[in-house]
C-alpha positions as CSV (number, residue, x, y, z in Angstrom):
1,X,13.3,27.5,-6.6
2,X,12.7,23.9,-4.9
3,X,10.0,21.9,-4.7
4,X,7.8,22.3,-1.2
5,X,8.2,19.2,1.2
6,X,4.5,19.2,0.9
7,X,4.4,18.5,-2.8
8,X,7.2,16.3,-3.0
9,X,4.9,14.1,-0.3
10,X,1.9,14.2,-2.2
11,X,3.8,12.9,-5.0
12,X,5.2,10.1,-3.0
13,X,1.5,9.2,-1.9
14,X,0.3,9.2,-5.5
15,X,3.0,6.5,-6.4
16,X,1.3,4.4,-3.6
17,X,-2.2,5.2,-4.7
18,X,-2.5,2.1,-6.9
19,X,-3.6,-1.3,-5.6
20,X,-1.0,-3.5,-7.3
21,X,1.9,-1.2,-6.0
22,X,1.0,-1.4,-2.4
23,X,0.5,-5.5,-3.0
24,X,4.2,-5.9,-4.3
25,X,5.6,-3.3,-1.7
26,X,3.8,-5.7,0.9
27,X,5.2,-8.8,-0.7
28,X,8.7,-7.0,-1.0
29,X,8.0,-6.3,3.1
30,X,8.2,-9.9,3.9
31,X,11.9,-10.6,1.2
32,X,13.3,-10.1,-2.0
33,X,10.8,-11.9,-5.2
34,X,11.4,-12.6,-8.8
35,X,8.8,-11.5,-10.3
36,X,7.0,-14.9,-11.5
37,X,6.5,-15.1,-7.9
38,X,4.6,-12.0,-7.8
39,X,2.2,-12.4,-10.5
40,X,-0.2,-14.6,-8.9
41,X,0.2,-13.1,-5.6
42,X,-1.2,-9.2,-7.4
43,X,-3.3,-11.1,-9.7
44,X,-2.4,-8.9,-13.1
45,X,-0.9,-9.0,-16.2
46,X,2.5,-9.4,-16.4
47,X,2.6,-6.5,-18.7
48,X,0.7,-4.4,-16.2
49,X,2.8,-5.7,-13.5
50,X,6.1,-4.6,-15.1
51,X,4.3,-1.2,-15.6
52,X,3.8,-1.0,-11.8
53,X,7.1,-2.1,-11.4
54,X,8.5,0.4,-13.6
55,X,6.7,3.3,-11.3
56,X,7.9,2.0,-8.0
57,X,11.8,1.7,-9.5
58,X,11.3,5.0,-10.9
59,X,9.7,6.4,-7.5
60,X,13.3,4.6,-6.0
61,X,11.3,2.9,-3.6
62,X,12.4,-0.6,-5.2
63,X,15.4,-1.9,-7.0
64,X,16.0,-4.9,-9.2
65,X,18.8,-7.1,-10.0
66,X,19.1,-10.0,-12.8
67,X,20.4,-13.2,-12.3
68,X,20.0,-14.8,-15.5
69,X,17.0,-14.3,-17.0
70,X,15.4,-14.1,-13.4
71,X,14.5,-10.8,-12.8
72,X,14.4,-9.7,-8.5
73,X,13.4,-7.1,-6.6
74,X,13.3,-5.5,-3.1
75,X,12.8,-2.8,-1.2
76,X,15.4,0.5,-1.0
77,X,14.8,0.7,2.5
78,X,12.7,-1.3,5.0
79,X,11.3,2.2,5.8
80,X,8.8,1.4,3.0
81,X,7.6,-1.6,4.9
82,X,7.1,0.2,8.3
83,X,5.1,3.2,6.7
84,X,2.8,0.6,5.5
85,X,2.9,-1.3,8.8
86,X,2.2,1.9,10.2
87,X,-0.6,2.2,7.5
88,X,-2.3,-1.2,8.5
89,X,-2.1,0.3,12.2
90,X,-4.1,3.7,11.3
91,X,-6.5,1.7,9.3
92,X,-7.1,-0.9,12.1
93,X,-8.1,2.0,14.7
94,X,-10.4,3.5,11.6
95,X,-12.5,0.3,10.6
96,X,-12.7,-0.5,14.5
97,X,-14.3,2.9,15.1
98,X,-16.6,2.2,11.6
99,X,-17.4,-1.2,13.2
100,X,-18.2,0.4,16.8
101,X,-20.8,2.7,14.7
102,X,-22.3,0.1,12.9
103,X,-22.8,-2.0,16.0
104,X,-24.4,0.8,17.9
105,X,-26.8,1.4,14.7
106,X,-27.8,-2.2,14.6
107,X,-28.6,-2.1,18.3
108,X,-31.0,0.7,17.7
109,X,-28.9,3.6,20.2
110,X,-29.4,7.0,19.3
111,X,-27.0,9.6,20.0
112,X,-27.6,12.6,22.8
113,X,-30.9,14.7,22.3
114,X,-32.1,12.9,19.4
115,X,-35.6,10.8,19.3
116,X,-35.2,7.0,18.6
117,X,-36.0,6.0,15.0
């Protein structure tokens, strides 16, 4: 019996539910990095970095190649970079509506049939 589409998605979303993974798929978005170029960029470890590495090769979502004791890697398809373009998109319209909320809370507005504050 196979795996349900949904599943195998909510999988895929857990490998991008860590903060250093989305970091390096963004840095991978722009071109290929060894990664002594990424470590200051996601700010960890290098141990914990390789560890996030490890999860995103695993996850096939990035491969790496070795050119002497360099170590590169890039995306498997630029469909990883537009999801999270696509991601920074949904977000924008979120935080704009948050921000539109906020704004009308500062300026005192109450909604339809309720008693000001």
């Amino acid at each position: 019996m196979s795996t349900p589409l949904y599943q195998l998605k909510a999988e895929f979303f857990k490998t991008l539910g860590h903060p250093a993974r989305i970091r390096v798929l963004e840095l991978l978005s722009e071109r290929e990095h060894a990664v002594a170029e990424m470590l200051p960029e996601v700010g960890i470890e290098p141990a914990h970095l390789s560890q996030q590495l490890a999860v995103l090769r695993r996850s096939n979502l990035v491969v790496s190649r070795k050119e002497g004791s360099t170590v590169y890697y890039s995306l498997t398809s630029p469909q990883v970079a537009e999801l999270l373009r696509v991601a920074r998109g949904i977000l924008s319209g979120v935080l704009a509506g948050q921000a539109e909320l906020l704004a009308d809370l500062r300026a005192g507005q109450t909604g339809p049939g309720q008693p000001p504050e």
